[in-house]
C-alpha positions as CSV (number, residue, x, y, z in Angstrom):
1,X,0.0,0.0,0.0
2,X,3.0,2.2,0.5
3,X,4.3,1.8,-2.6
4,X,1.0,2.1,-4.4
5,X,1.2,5.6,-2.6
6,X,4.7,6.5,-3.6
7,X,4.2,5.8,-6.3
8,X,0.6,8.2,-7.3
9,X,2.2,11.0,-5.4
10,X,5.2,10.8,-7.4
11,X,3.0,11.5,-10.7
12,X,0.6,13.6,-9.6
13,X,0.0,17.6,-10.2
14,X,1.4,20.2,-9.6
15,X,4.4,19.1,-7.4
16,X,5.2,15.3,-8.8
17,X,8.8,15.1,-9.4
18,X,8.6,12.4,-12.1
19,X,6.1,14.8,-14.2
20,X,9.4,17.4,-14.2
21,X,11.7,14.4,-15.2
22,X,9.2,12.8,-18.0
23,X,9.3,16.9,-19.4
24,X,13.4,16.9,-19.4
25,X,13.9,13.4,-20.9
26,X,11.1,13.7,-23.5
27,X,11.6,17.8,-24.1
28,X,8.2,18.0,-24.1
29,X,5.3,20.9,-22.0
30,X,4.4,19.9,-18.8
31,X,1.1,20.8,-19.7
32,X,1.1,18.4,-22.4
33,X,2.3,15.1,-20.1
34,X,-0.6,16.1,-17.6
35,X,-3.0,15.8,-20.3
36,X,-2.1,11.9,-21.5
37,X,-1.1,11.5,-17.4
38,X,-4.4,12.0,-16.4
39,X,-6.1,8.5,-17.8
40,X,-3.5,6.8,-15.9
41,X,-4.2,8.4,-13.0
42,X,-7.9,7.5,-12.5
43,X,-6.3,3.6,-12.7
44,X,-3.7,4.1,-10.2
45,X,-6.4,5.7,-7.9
46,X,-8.9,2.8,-8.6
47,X,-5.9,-0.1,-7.8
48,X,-5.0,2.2,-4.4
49,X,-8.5,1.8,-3.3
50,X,-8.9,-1.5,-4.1
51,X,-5.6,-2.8,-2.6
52,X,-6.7,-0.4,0.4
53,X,-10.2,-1.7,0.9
54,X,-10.6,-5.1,-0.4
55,X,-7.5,-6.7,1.6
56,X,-8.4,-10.0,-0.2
57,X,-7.4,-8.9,-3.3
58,X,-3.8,-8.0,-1.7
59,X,-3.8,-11.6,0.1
60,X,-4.3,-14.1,-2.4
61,X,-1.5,-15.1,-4.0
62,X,0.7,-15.2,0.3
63,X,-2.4,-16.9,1.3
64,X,-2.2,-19.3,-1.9
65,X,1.4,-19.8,-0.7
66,X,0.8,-21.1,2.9
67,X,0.2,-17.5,4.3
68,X,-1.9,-18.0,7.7
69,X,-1.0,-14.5,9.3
């Protein structure tokens, strides 16, 4: 969940540092990476709530494994 986290606020407007990096390496607007961002968003916001409130979505694959905790 901390990762899924990270990772949205590292991507998301107006202070997320990859958004800066993604507009030096492709030499490209930063309005114009918001604009195709913005899709990918909404799915990274929709995984964070599901790995936050649907903990057996998260828990299949260690309980699969043997995973009693």
């Amino acid at each position: 969940m901390a990762v899924a986290n990270i990772m949205l606020g590292l991507v998301t407007p107006p202070y997320g540092l990859l958004l800066f990096m993604m507009t030096k390496v492709a030499d490209v607007p930063l309005r114009d990476i918001v604009r195709e961002v913005m899709p990918f968003l909404g799915v990274m916001f929709g995984a964070l709530m599901l790995i936050t409130y649907v903990p057996a979505f998260t828990l299949f694959l260690p309980r699969l494994l043997g995973y009693t905790g």
